[in-house]
N, C-alpha and C positions, 0 to 999 in steps of 0.2 A: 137747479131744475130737479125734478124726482122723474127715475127712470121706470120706465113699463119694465118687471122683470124680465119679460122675453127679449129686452136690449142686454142684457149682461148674463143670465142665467146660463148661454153655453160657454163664457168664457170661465166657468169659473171652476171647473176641473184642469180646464187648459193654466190658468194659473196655479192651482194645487203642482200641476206637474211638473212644471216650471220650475218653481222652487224647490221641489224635492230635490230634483234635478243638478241645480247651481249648488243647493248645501250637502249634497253628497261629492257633487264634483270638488269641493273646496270645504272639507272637514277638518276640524281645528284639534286638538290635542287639551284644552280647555275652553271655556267660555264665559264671557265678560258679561253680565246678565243685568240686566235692567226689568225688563221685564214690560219695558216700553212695547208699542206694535212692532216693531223691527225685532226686536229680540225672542218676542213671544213665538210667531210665526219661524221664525230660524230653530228656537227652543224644540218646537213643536217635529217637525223634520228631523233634527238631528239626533233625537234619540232614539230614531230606528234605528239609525248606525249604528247606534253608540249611548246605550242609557245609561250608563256610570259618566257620563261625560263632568266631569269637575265644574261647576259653576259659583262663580264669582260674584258678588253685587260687593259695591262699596256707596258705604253713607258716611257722611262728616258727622261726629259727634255733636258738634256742637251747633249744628244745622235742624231745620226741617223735612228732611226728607220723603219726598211723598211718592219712591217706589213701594216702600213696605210691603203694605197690604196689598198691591198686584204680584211680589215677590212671590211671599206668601202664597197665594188664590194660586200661580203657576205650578210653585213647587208642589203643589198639593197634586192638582189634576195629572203631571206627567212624571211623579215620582223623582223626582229631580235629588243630584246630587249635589247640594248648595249649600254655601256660609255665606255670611256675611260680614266684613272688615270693617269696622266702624274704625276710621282713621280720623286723627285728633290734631290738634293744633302743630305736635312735634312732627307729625309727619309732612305734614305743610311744608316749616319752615324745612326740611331733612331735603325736600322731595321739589320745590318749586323753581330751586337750579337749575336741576338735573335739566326739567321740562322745557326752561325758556334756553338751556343750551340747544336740546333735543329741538325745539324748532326754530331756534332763532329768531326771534319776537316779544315783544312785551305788550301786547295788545292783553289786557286783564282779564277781559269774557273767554276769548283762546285759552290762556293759560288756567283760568278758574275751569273750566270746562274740562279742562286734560288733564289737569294735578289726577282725579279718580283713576282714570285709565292707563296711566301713568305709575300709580301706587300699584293698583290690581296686576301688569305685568308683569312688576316687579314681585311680587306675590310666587306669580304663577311661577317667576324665574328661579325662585326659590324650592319649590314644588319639583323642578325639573321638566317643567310645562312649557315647551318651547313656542307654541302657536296657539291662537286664543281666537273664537267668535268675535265680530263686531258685528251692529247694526250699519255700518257704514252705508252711504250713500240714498239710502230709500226716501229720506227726507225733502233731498236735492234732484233727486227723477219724480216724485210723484207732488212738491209744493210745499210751502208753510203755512201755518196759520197768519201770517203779515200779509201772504199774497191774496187774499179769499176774495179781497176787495175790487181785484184787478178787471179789465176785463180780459176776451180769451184769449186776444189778440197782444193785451199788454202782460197778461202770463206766460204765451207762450215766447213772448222775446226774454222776457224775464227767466224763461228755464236756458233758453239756448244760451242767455250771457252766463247765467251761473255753470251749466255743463262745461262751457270753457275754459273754466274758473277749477272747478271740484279739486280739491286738496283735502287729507282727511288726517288732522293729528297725530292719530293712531299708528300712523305709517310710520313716520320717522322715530317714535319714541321706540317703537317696536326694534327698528335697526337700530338704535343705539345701543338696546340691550343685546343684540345679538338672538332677536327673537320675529320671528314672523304674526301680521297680523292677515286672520281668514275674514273675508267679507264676499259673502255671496251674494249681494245685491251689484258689488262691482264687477261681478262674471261679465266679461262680454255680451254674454247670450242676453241675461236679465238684461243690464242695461239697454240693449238694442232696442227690443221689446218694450220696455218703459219708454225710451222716450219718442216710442212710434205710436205710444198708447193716446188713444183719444182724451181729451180735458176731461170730460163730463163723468170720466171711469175714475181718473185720479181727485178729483176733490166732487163731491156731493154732499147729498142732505141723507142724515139719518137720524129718523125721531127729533125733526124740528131742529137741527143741529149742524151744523158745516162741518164737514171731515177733510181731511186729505188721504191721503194712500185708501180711497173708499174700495176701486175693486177688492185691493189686496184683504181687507177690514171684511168683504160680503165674503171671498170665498172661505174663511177660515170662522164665521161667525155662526157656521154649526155642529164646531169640533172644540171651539173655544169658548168657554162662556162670554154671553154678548155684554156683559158687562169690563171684562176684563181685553176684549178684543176690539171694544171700541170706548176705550178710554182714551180721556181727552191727550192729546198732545203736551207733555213735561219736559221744558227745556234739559240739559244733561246737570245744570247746575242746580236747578230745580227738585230733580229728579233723585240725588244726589243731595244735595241739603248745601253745597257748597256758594251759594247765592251771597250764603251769609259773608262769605270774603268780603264784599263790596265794603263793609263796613269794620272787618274784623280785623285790620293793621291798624285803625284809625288810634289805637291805644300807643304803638308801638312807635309816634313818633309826636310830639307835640306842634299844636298849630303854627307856631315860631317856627321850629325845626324845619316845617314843613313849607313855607312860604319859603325862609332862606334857601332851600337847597334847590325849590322849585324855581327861584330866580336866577339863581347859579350854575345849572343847567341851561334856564334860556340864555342866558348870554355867554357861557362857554361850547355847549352845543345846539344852539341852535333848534331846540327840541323844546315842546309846551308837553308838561306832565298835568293831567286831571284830574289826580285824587291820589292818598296816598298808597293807594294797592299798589297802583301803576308804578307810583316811586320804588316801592320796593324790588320788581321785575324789572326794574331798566337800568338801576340801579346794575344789576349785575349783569344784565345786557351791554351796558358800558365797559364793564371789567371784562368781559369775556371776550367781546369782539370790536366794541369800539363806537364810532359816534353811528348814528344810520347812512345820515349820507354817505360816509367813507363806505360801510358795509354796504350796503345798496347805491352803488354811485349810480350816473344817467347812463342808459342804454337807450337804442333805438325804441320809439313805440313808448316809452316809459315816461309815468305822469309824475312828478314830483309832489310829494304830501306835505301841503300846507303845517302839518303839526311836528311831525318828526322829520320831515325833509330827507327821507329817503325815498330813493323814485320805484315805482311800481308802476307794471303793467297788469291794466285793469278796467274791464267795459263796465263793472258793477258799484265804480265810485267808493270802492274801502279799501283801506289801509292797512296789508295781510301784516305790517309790522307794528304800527302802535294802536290799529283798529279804530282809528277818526274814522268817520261817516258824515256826510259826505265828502269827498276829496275831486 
């Protein structure tokens, strides 16, 4: 639907303040930067604080990645204090242990997705940057571009089962290093607010086009260039350049190799592998902690996952440990 401006035009100082709000109350000591909606609008805020604030982007060399030029366009408009770590293959292999110890899972899209934020802490931990910006959670309060199709009835179950759900990578890699991660979309206060917020504020139309987080996109779309502030939605592996994984172990073990070892798991662990990224991540999921079912044995309430057979509790049908869908 397209709103009359006088349905949203007085909320939308009340969201400016909102947010200054949560990202003063919860200011980081660095910041993990993408330059996604999430990031830009926290960007934007936090350098009142704090305009030297250290900012971080990471792109896979040997990826696509299509932050750049919103990087770019950011750093430009709020003087921003930013590099960028273009991490390589060696950092992969150095770094995607570390990750599937830190959360305990071999689900690929997971761990492709957190290798970046994962390296970037490690960065900052090097720096002596104990606490880092995320975009966390705005994604999961305001919808995805998968749900648009929903209707408002079968969106709005769809948020409540996910809000049940929310787990944010970031966390745990964080305490592994012995470092904190800041997310002002997870304040209390925001959260509340968001998901008291009416459908028709979090996803709409603009300029022909379906959004999600659209309040959030109108109040900041006359402080942020409108092109940069309603730029399309970029998965983090997207975003990032690291998509490319899907297909970038495919060298590191041959089709043989990979069929044997794939059968040799199903019939010693009980676990189906579906390409060989995943081989490689469970592979030391194996070594580290052991078969799934034993790590995840049956508890109350908990559905047992057809592919890796470790049981989860789960209203959204996926499998937070090898990432089958549906389950």
């Amino acid at each position: 639907m397209t709103l009359n401006p006088s349905e949203y035009t007085k909320f939308l100082p009340e969201v400016r303040t909102l947010v200054n709000k949560v990202v003063k109350r919860n200011m980081a000591e660095g910041f993990l930067f993408s330059a996604g909606t999430d990031t830009q609008i926290i960007a934007y805020e936090a350098v009142k604080y704090k305009p030297d604030i250290p900012c971080l982007t990471l792109a896979f060399k040997h990826g696509k990645p299509k932050d750049t030029e919103y990087v770019k366009k950011m750093v430009e408009l709020l003087h921003l204090k930013q590099e960028t770590y273009e991490f390589g293959k060696e950092d992969v292999y150095k770094y995607y242990p570390k990750v599937v110890e830190a959360l305990k899972k071999f689900d690929p899209m997971e761990i492709r997705n957190s290798l970046p934020v994962y390296i970037g802490l490690t960065i900052f931990k090097q720096k002596g940057i104990k606490s880092a910006f995320t975009g966390d959670a705005l994604d999961e309060l305001f919808g995805y571009p998968w749900q648009f199709h929903l209707t408002e009835a079968e969106f709005a179950k769809k948020q409540e089962e996910m809000w049940a759900e929310m787990g944010f990578s970031s966390t745990p890699m964080a305490e592994s290093l012995g470092m904190t991660v800041k997310s002002p979309y997870r304040d209390p206060e925001f959260m509340e607010w968001a998901m008291k917020l009416p459908i028709k504020f979090k996803i709409n139309m603009y300029d022909g086009v379906k959004y999600s987080k659209w309040i959030m996109r109108k109040a900041y779309e006359d402080v942020i260039p409108k092109d940069i502030i309603w730029r399309p939605k970029a998965p983090l592996e997207a975003g990032t350049g690291t998509e490319t994984l899907r297909t970038y172990f495919n060298d590191l073990v041959t089709d043989k190799d990979f069929a044997e070892k794939k059968a040799a798991i199903k019939a010693e662990d009980d676990v189906e592998i579906q390409d060989k990224e995943q081989l490689l991540y469970y592979e030391h999921f194996r070594k580290t902690f052991g078969k799934p079912k034993d790590v995840f044995p049956k508890v109350a309430g908990a559905i047992q996952c057809p592919k890796c057979k470790s049981y989860i509790k789960t209203k959204i049908q996926f499998c937070k440990t090898c990432g089958a869908y549906p389950i």
